[in-house]
N, C-alpha and C positions, 0 to 999 in steps of 0.2 A: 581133353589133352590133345587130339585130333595128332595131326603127324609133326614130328620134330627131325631136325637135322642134327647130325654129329658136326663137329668141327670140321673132319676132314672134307665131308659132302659139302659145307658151308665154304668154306676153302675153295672147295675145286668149281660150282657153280661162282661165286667170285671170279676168279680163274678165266673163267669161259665166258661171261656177260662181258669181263674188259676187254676181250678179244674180240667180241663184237660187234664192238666199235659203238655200241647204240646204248645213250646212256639213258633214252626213255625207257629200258627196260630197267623196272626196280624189284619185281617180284621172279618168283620161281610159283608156277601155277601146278599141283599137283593132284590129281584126279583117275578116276577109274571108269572105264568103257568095256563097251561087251567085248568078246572076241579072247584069243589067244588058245592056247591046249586047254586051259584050264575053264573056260568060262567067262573071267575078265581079264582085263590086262590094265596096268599101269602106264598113264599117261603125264608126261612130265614137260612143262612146256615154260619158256618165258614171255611175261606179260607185265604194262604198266597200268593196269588199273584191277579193278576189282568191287563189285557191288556188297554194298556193307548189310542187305536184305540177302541176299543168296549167298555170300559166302561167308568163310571162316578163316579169319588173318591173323599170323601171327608173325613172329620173327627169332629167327636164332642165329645167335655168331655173326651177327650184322645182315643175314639176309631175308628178305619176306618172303612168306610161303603164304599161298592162298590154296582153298581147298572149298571146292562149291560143296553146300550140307548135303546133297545127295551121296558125294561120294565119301564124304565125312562118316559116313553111316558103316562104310567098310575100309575105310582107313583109319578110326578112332584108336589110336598107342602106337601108328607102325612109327618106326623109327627108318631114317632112309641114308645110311652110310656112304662111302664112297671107299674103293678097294682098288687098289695099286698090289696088282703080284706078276709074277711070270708069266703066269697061265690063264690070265685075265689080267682085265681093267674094267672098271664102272661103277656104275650107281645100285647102290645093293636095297633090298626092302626088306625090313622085319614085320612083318604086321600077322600083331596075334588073333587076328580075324579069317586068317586064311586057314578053313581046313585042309587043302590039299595045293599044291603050287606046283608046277612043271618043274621038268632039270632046269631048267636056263632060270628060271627065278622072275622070271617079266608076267606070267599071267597065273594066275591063283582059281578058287574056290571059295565061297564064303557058305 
């Protein structure tokens, strides 16, 4: 299943690629790296390409998401929202791999 977008995140990445301005960007690249409170942190980047031996492509709501299988291995079911309130804005992660995640929600535990 690896990671999926809600509408809203698919929406708002939309959003943001046509702002700028660069239409060789087709995918949304999403991956995990060392570092943050928790151990790893989530990395979220855009890119037009992607290795079909190293990674894991898919697409939802018209946008593509790539995911290199390393980090496939602790991103498998997260789902990655997008949240408009008062008290925040941003790109949110569910992922039922994380035993423990900081307040801020950006770096986890697996």
């Amino acid at each position: 299943m690896s990671v999926t977008l809600t509408e809203a995140a698919a929406s708002e990445i939309k959003r943001v690629m046509s702002e700028q301005a660069r239409p060789e960007l087709k995918y949304v690249r999403v991956g995990v790296v060392g570092g943050g409170c928790s151990g790893f942190q989530y990395s979220f980047d855009f890119t037009n390409a992607f290795d079909e031996s190293s990674d894991v492509v898919s697409e939802f709501h018209g946008v593509g998401v790539v995911v290199d299988k390393k980090s496939d291995l602790f991103l498998d079911g997260t789902e990655i929202d997008f949240y408009s309130g008062l008290e925040k804005r941003g790109f949110t992660f569910k992922n039922p791999n994380a035993v423990k995640s900081c307040g801020c929600g950006s770096s986890f535990s697996a």
